[in-house]
C-alpha positions as CSV (number, residue, x, y, z in Angstrom):
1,X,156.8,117.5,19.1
2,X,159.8,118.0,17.0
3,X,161.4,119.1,20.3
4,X,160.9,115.7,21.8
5,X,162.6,114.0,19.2
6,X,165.5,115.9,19.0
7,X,165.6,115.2,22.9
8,X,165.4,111.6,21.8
9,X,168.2,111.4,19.9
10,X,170.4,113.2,21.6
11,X,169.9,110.8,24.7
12,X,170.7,107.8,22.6
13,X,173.5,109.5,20.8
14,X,174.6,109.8,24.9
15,X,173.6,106.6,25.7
16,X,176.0,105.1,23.0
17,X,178.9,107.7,24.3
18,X,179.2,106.7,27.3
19,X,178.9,103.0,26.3
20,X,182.4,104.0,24.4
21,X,183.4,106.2,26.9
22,X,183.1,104.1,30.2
23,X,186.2,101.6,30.4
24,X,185.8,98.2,31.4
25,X,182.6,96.2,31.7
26,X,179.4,97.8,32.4
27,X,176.4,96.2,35.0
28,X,174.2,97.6,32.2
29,X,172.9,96.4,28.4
30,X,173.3,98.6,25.4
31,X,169.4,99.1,25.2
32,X,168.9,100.1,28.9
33,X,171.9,102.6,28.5
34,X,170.2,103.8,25.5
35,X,167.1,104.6,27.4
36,X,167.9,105.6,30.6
37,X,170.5,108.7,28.1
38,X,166.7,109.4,26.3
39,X,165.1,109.5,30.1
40,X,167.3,111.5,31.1
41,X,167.7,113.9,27.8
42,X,163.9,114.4,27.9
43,X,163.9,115.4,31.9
44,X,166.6,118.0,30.9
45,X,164.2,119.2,28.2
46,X,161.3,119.1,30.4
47,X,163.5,121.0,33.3
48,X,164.6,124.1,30.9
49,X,161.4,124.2,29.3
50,X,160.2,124.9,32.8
51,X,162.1,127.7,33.7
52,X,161.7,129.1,30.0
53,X,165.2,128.3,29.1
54,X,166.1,129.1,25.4
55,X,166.7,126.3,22.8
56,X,170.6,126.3,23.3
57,X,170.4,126.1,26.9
58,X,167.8,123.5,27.0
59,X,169.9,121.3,25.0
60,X,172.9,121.8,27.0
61,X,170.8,120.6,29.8
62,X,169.3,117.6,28.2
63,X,173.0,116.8,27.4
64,X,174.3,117.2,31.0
65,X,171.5,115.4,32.5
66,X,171.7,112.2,30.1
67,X,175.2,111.7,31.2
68,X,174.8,112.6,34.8
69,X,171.9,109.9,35.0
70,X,173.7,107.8,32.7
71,X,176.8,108.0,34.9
72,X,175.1,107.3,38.0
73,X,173.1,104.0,36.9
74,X,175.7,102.8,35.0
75,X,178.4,103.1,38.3
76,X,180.8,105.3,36.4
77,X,183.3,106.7,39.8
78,X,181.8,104.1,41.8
79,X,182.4,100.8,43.9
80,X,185.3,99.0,43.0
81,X,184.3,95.2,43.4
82,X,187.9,93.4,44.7
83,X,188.0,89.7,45.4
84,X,188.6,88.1,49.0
């Protein structure tokens, strides 16, 4: 259980980041960055605890999968919108 919530906070502590991190305006909301950074921290977690990763690789994974998935919803390296 303690597991989980050090999952949890390391997704919002990614979730915040990447709202500092991301130039420019963002289609997202604070909250919903925040969370989708926890989703994706506890699937990183869930995914090394399946393949009976240790504790320092599991985290490394719940980091690089918050921001990837944080990344991607957020359109980090994406469309650029220009006017007609």
């Amino acid at each position: 259980m303690l597991t989980v919530i050090w999952f949890i906070l390391i997704g919002a502590v990614i979730g915040l980041l990447a709202r500092l991190v991301v130039p420019g305006r963002n289609p997202m909301g604070v909250l919903l960055t925040i969370l989708v950074g926890i989703v994706g921290a506890v699937l990183g977690g869930v995914v090394a605890g399946a393949v009976g990763a240790g504790s320092i690789l599991a985290f490394i994974f719940s980091v690089v999968i918050a921001a990837i998935l944080v990344a991607l919803l957020s359109g980090v390296g994406g469309r650029r919108h220009r006017a007609l």
